[in-house]
N, CA, C and O atoms as a GROMACS GRO file, in nm:
protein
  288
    1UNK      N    1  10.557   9.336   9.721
    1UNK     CA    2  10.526   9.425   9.830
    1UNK      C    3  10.444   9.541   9.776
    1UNK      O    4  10.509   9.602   9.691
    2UNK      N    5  10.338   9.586   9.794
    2UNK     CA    6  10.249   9.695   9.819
    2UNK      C    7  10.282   9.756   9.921
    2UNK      O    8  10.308   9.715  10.034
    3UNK      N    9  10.280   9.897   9.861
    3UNK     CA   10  10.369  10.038   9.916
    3UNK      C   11  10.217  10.120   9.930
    3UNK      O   12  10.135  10.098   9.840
    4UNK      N   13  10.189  10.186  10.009
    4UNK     CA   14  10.085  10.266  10.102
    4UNK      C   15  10.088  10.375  10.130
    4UNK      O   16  10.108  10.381  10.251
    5UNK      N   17  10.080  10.464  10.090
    5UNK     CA   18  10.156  10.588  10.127
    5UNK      C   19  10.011  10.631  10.173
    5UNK      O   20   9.908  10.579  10.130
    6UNK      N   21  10.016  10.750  10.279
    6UNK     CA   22   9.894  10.803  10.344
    6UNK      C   23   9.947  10.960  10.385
    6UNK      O   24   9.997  11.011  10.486
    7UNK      N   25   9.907  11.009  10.242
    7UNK     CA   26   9.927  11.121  10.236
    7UNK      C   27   9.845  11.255  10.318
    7UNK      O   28   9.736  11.201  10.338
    8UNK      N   29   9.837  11.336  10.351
    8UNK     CA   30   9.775  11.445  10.380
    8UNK      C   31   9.794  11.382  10.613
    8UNK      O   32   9.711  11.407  10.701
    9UNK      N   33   9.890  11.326  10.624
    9UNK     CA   34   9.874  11.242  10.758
    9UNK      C   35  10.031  11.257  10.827
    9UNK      O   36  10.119  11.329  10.781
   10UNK      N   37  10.039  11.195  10.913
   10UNK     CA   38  10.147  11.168  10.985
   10UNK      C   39  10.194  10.994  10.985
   10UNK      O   40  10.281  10.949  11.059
   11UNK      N   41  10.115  10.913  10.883
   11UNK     CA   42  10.163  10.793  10.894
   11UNK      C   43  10.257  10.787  10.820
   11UNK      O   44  10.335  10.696  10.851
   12UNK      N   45  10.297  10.868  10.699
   12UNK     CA   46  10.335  10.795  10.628
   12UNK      C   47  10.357  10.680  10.520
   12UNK      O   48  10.274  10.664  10.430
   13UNK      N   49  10.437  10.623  10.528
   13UNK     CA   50  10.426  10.503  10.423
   13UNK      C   51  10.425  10.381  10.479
   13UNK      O   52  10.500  10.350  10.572
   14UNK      N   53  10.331  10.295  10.422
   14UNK     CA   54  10.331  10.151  10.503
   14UNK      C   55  10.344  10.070  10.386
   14UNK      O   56  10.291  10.108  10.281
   15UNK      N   57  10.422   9.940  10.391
   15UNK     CA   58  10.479   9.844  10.312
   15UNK      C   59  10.368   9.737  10.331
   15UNK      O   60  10.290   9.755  10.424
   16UNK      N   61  10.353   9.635  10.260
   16UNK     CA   62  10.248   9.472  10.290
   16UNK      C   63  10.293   9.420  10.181
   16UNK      O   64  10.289   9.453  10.062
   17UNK      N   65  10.340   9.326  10.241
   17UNK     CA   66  10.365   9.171  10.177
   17UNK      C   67  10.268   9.090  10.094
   17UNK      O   68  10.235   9.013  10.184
   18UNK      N   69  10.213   9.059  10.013
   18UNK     CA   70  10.103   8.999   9.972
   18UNK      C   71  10.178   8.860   9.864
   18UNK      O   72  10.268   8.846   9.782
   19UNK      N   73  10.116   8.814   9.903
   19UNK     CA   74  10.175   8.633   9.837
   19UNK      C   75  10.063   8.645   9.680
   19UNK      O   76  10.097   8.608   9.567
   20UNK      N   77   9.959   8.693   9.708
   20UNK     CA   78   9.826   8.698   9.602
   20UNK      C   79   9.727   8.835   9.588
   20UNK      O   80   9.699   8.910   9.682
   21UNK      N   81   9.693   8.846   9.485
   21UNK     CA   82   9.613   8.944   9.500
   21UNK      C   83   9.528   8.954   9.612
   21UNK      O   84   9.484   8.846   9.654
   22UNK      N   85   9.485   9.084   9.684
   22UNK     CA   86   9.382   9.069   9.784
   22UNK      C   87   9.287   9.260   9.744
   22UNK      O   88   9.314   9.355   9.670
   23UNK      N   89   9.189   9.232   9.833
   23UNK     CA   90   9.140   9.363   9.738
   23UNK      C   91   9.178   9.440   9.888
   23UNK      O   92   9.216   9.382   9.989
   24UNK      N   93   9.159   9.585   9.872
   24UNK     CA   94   9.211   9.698   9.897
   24UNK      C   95   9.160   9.701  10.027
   24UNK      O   96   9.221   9.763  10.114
   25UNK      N   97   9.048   9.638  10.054
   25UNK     CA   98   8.982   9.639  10.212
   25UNK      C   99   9.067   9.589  10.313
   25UNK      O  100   9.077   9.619  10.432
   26UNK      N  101   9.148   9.474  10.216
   26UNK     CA  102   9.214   9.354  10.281
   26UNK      C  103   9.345   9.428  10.323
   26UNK      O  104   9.348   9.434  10.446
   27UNK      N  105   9.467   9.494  10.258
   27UNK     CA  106   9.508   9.519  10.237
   27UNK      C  107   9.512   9.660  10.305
   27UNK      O  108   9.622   9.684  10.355
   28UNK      N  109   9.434   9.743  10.317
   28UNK     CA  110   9.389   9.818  10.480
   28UNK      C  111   9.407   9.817  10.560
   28UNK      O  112   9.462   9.902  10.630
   29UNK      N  113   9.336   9.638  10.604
   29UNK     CA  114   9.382   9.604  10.729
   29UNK      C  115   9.471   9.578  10.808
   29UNK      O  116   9.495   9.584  10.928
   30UNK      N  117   9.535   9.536  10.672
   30UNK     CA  118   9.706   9.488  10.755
   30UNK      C  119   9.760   9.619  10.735
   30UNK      O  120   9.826   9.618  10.839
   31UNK      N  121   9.783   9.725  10.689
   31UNK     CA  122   9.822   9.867  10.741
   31UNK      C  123   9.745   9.880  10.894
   31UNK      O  124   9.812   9.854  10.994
   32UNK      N  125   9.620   9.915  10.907
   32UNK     CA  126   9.576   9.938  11.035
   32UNK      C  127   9.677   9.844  11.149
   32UNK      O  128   9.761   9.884  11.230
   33UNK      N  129   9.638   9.725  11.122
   33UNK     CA  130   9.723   9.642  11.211
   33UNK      C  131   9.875   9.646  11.254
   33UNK      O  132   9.929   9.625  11.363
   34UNK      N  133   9.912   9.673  11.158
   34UNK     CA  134  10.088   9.667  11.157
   34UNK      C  135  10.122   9.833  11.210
   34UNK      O  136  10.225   9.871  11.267
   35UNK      N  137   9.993   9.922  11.167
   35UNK     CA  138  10.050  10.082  11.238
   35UNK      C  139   9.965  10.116  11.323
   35UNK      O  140   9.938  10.235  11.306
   36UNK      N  141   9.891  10.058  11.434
   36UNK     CA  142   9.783  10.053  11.494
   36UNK      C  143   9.662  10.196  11.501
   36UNK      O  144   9.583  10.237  11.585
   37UNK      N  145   9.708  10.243  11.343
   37UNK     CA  146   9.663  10.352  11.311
   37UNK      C  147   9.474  10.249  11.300
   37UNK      O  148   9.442  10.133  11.278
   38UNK      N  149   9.364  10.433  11.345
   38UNK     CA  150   9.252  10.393  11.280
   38UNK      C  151   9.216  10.453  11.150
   38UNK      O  152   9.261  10.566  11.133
   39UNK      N  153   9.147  10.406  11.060
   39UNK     CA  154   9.110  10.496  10.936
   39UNK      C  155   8.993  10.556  10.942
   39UNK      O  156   8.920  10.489  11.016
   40UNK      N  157   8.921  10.679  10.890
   40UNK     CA  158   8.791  10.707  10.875
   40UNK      C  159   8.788  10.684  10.728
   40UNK      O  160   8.862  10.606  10.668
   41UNK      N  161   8.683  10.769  10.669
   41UNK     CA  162   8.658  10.734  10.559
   41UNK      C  163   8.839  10.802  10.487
   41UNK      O  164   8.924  10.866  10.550
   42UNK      N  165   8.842  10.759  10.352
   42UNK     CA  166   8.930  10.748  10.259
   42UNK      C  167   8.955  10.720  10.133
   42UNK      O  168   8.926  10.610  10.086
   43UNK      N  169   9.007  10.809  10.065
   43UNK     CA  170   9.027  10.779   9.930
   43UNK      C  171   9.120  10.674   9.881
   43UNK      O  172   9.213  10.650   9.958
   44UNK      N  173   9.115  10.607   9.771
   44UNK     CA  174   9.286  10.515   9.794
   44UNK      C  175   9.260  10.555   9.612
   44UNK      O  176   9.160  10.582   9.546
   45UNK      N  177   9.396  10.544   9.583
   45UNK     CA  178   9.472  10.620   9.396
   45UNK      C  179   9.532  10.533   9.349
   45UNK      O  180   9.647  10.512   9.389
   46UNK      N  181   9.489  10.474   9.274
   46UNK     CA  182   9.643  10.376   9.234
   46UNK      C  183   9.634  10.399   9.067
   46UNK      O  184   9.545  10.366   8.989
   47UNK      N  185   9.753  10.465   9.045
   47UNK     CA  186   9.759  10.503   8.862
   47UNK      C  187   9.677  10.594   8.792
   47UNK      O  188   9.649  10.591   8.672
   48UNK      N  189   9.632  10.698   8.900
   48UNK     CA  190   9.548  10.814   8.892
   48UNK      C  191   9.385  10.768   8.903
   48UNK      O  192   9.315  10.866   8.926
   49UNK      N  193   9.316  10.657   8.895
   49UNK     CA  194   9.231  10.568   8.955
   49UNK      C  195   9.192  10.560   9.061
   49UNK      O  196   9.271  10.498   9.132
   50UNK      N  197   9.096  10.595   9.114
   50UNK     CA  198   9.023  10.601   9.237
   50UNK      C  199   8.964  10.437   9.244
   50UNK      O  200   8.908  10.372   9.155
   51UNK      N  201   8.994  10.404   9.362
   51UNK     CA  202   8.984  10.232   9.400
   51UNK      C  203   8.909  10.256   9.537
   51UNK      O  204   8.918  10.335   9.631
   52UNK      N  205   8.810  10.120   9.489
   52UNK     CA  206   8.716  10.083   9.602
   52UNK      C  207   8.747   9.981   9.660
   52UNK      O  208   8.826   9.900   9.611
   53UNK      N  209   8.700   9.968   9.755
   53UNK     CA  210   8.766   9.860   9.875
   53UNK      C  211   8.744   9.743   9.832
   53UNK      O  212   8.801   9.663   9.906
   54UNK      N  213   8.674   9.679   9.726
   54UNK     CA  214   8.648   9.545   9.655
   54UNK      C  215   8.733   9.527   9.578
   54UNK      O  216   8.755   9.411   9.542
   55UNK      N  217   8.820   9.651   9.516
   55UNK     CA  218   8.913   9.611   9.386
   55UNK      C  219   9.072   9.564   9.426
   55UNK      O  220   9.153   9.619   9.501
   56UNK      N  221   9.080   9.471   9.365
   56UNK     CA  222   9.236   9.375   9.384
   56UNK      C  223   9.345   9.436   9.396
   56UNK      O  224   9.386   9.503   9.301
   57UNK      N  225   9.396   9.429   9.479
   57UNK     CA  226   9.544   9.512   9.456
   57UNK      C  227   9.681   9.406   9.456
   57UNK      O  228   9.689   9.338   9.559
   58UNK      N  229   9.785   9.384   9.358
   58UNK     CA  230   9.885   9.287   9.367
   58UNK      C  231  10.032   9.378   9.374
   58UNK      O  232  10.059   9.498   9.371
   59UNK      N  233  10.108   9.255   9.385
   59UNK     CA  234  10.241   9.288   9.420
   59UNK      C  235  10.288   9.399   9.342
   59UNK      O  236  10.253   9.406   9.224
   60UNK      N  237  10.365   9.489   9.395
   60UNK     CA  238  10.422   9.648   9.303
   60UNK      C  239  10.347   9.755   9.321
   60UNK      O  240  10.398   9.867   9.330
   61UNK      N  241  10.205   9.734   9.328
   61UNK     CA  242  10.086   9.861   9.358
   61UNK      C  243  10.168   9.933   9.462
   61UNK      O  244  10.237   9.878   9.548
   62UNK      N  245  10.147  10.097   9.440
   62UNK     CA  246  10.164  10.192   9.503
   62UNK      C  247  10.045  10.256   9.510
   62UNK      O  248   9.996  10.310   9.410
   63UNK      N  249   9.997  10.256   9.608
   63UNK     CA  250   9.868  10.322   9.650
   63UNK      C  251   9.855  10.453   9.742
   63UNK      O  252   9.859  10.451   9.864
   64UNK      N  253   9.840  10.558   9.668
   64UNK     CA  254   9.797  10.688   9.780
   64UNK      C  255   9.677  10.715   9.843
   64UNK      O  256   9.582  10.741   9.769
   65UNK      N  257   9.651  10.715  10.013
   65UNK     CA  258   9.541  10.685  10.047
   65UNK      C  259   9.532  10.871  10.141
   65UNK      O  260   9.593  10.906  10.242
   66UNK      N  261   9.426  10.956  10.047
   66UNK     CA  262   9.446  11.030  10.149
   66UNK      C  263   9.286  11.032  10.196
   66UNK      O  264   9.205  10.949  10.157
   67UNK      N  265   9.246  11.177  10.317
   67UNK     CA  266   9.117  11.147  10.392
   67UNK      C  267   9.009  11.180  10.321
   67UNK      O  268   9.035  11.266  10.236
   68UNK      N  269   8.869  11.136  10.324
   68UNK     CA  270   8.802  11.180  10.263
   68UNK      C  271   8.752  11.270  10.294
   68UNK      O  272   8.702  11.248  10.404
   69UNK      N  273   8.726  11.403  10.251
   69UNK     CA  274   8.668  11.545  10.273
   69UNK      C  275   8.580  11.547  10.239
   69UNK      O  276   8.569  11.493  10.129
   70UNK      N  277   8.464  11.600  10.294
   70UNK     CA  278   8.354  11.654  10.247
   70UNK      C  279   8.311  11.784  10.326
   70UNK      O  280   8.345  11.802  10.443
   71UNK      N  281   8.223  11.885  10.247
   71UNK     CA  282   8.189  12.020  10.288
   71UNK      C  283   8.132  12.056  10.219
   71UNK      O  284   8.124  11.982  10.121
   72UNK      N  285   8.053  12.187  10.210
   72UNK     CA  286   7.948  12.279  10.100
   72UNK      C  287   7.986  12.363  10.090
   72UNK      O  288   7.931  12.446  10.017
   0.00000   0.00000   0.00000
């Protein structure tokens, strides 16, 4: 199980089941889906590591996803 936490928010933590690695886009989705939350842009952390939506995430990952900020 991959643990989700969505910090700086009101979601909370979201759990996903994953049988196999899937990358982080994937793995998104079924948060969106299961909390019929939408995302804008976003950071995701896993092991102080900033992760892009192509990179694999497997069973045990704890991932902190907070919003992405930008300003001058």
């Amino acid at each position: 199980m991959v643990s989700v936490n969505f910090k700086l928010s009101d979601i909370g933590r979201i759990e996903v089941c994953l049988e196999k690695y899937e990358t982080l886009a994937t793995v998104l989705e079924q948060c969106t889906a299961q909390s019929g939350i939408e995302l804008g842009g976003i950071i995701a952390i896993r092991g102080g590591k900033v992760l892009k939506k192509s990179d694999l995430v497997k069973d045990q990952d704890e991932i902190d996803v907070f919003p992405a900020i930008s300003g001058g």
